[in-house]
C-alpha positions in Angstrom: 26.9 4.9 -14.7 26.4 1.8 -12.4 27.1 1.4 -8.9 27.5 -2.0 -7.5 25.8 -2.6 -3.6 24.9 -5.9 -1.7 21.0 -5.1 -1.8 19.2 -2.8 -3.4 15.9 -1.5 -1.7 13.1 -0.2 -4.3 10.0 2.1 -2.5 10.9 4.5 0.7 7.2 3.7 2.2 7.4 2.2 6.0 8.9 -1.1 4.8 11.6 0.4 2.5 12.5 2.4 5.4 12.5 -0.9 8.2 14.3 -2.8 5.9 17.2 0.0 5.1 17.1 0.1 8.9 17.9 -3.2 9.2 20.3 -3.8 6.6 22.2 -1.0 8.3 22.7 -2.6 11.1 23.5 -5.5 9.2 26.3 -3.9 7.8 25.3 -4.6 4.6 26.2 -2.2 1.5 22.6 -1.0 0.8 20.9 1.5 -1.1 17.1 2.6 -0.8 16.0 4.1 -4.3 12.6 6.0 -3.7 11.1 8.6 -6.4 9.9 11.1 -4.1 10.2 12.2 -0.1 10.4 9.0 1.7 7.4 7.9 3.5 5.1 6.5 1.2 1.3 6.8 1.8 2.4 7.8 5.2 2.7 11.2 3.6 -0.9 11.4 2.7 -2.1 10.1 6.2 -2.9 12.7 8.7 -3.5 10.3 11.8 -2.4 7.0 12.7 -3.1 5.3 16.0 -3.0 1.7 15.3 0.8 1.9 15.3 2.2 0.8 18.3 4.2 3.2 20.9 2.2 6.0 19.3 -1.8 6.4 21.1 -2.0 9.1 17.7 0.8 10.4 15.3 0.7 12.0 11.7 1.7 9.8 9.1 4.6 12.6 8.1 5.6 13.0 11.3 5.7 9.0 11.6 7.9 9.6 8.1 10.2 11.6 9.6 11.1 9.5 12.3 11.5 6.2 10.0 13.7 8.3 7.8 16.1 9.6 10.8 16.0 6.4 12.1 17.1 4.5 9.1 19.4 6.8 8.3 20.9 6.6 11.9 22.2 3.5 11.0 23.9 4.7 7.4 20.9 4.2 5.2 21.9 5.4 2.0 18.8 6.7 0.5 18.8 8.1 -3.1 15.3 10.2 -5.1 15.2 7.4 -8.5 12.9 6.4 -10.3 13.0 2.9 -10.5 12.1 1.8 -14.5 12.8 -1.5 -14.4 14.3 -4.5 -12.2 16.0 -7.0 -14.8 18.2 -10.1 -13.9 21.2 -11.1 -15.2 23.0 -14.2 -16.3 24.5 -14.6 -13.4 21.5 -14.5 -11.0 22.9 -10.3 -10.4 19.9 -7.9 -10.3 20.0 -4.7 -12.3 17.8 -2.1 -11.2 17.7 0.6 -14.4 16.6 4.4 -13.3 14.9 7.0 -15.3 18.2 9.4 -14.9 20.1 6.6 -16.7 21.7 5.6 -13.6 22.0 1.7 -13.5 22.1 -0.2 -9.7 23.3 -3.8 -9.5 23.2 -5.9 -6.4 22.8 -10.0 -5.7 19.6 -9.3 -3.8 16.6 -6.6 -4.1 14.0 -5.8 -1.7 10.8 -4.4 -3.5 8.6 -2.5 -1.4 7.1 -0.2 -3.8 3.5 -0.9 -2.7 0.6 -0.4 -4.5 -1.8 2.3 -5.3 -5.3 2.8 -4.7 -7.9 3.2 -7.7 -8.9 7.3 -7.8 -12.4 8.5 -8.5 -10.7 10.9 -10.2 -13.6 13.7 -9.4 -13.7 17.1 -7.9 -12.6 16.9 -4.0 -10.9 14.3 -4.0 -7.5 15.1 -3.8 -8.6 18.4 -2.0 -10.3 16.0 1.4 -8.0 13.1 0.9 -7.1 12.9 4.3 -9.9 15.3 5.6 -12.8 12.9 4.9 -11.3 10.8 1.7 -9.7 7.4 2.7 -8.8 4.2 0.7 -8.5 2.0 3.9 -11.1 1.6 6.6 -9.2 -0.1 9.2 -6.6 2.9 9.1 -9.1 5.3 9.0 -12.8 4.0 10.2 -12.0 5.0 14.2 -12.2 8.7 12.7 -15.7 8.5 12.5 -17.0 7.5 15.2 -21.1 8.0 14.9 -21.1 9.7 11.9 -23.0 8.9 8.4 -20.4 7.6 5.8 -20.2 6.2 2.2 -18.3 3.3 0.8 -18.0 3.4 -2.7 -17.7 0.0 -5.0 -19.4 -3.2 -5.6 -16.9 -6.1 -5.0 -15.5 -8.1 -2.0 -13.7 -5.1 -0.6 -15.9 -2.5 -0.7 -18.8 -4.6 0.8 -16.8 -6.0 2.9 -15.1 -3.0 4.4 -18.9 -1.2 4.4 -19.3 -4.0 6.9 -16.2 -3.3 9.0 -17.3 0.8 9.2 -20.3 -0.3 11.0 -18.5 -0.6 14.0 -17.7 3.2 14.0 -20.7 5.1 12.1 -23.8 5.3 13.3 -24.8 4.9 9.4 -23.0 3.6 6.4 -24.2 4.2 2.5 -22.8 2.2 -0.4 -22.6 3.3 -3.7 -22.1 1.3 -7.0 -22.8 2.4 -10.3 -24.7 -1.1 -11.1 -27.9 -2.8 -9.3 -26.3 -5.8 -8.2 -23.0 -6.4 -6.5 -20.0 -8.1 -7.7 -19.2 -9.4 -4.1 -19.5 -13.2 -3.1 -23.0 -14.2 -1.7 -21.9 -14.7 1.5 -20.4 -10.8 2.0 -23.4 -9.6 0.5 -25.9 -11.3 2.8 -24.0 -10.5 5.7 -24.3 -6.4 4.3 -28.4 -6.5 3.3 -28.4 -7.8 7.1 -27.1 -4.9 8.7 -29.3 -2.5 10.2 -26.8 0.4 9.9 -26.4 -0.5 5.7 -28.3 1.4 2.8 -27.4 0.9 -0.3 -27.5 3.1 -3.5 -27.9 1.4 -6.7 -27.2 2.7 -10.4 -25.4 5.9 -9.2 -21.3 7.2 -9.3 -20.2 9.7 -7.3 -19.3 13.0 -9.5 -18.2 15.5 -6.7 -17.0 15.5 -2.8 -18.0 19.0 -1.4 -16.6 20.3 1.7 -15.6 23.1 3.8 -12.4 24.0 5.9 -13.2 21.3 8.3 -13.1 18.4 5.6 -16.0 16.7 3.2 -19.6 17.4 3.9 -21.9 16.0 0.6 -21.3 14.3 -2.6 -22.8 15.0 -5.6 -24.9 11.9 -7.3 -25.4 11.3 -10.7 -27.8 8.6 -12.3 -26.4 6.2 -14.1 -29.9 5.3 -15.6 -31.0 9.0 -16.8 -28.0 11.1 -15.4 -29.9 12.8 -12.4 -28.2 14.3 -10.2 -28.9 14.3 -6.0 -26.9 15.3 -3.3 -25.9 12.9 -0.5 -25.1 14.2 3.2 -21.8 12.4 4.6 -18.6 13.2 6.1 -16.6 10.5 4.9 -16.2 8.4 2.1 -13.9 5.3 1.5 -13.3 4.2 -2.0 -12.9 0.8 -3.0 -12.9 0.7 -6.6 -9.6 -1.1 -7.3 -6.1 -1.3 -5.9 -2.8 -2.1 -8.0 0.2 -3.6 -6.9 3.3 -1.8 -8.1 4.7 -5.3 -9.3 5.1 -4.3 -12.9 8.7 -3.0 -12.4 9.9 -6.8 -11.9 11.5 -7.3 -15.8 10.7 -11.3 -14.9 7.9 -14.0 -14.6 7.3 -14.4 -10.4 4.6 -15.8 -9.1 1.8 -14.0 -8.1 -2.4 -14.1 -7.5 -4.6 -13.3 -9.9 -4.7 -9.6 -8.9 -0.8 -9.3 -9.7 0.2 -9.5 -5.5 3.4 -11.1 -5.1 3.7 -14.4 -3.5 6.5 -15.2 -1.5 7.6 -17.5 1.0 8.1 -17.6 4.8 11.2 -15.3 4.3 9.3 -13.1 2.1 11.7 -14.5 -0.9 10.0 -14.5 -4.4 9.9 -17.3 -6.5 12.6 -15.1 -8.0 15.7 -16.6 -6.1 17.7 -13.3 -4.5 14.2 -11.3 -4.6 12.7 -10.2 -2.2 9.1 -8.6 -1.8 7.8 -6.5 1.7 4.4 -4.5 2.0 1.2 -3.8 0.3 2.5 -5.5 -3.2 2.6 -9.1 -1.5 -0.1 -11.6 -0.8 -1.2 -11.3 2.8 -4.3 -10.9 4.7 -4.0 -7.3 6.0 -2.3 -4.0 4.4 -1.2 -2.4 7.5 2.2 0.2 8.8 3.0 -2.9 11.1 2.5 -5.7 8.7 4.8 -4.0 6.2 7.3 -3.1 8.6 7.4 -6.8 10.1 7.6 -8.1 6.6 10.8 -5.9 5.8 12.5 -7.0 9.2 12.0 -10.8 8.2 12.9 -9.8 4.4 16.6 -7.8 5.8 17.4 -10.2 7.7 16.7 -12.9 5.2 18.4 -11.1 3.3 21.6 -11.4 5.6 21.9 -15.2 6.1 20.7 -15.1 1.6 24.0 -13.6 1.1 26.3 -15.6 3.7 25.2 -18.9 2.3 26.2 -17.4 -1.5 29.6 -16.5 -0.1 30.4 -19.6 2.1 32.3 -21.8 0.0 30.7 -25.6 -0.6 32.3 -28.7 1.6 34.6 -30.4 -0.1 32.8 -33.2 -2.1 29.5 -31.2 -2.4 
């Protein structure tokens, strides 16, 4: 079956949800396809205070209130699972859905995000939240003079490890080689901090814990597969993060890590696509950037669609 709307929103995360918001009170015929409870990684956040009007909130409960509020205002939110976005002939998007539903619309928003590269060891999903985090600036406040561990070797993790230092009272980075794949200048600026250690040739094979949230990890060698234990009640893994681009049936421009490049009104190089949130280049992966990006994309969005419908000047 296909259904026919003026935008079509792809990922319920913070910007999905601003931008349904918006094209609500817009007017606009919008839909807001998301494959699970809205929220996005809000869901597995269990405090956020760097969102402003809140001093501390839990990312569901932040969920919640983005959902009721963009549905205040006639969001029309829908559980899909987004396949593929494909464009047609005419410049028409087609957004094709796992239940064989098919969603076409002259514009699409896509705010599906991007997900974070797992360890994929015991604990982690068990602490994620309760001593597991994938973003220091969200999370590093949380540990306020306590020992920590960044794991990775390239610009982010160093320079993130960096970044924590402002919190912990001591940060340990582990990477599985002996030399870093950081730039020189990041990794000077991290063998000059006091508060830095650094474990060489080791991965990370376990996060032990308690009730209260991740205590140890568990060590292992990658030179003669020792094993040691390593007292910390945090760890933040940069290992790799993904942009959910790959649904875009289409050559866009994008960096070299697959991030979406768009312009001041967050327009692809896709004309009628639109891109808010983690997936698109920008210096910061914050709640408030993505939720500023999808108020500049809806609108955008708006004045996209007028021009389209606003017939030429005579002699144009």
């Amino acid at each position: 079956m296909t259904q026919n709307f003026d935008l079509i929103i792809v990922g319920g995360g913070p910007a999905g949800l601003c931008a349904a918001m918006y094209a609500g009170r817009g007017m606009l015929n919008a839909v807001l396809l998301e494959r699970g409870i809205p929220g996005g990684e809000l869901l597995n956040t269990e405090k956020i205070e760097d969102y402003p009007g809140f001093i501390t909130v839990g990312g569901p409960e932040l969920a919640e209130k983005m959902t009721e509020h963009a549905k205040a205002f006639g969001a029309d939110i829908r559980m899909e699972t987004v396949d593929g976005i494909y464009r047609e002939p005419d410049g028409t998007f087609r957004a094709e859905c796992g239940s064989g539903e098919v969603y076409r619309a002259p514009t699409v928003i896509i705010t599906a995000g991007g997900t974070p590269t797992k360890l994929g060891v015991p604990g982690e999903v068990e602490y994620a939240g309760r001593g597991v985090s994938y973003c220091a600036v969200c999370d590093g406040a949380f540990f306020k003079g306590e020992t920590i561990a960044v794991v990775g070797g390239g610009d982010a993790a160093v320079e993130e490890a960096a970044y924590l230092t402002r919190y912990a009272q001591k940060v340990y980075v582990i990477h599985r080689r002996d030399q870093f794949r950081a730039s020189k200048l990041l990794q000077e600026r991290l063998f000059a901090n006091p508060k830095i250690e650094v474990i060489w040739n080791r991965t990370v094979r376990e996060i032990t814990g308690d009730s209260q949230g991740a205590k140890s990890l568990v060590l292992e060698s990658t030179l003669d597969g020792s094993e040691s234990t390593l007292a910390v009640t945090g760890v933040f893994v940069f290992i790799g993060f993904k942009p959910n681009s790959g649904i875009i049936r289409e050559h866009f421009e994008h960096d070299a890590s697959g991030y979406i490049v768009t312009d001041d009104r967050m327009m692809t190089s896709i004309p009628g696509l639109f891109a808010a949130g983690d997936l698109r280049v920008q210096l910061t992966r914050q709640v408030t950037t993505a939720v500023g990006d999808a108020t500049t994309a809806a609108i955008a969005v708006e004045k996209y669609l007028t021009e389209r419908r606003s017939p030429s000047p005579a002699g144009v």
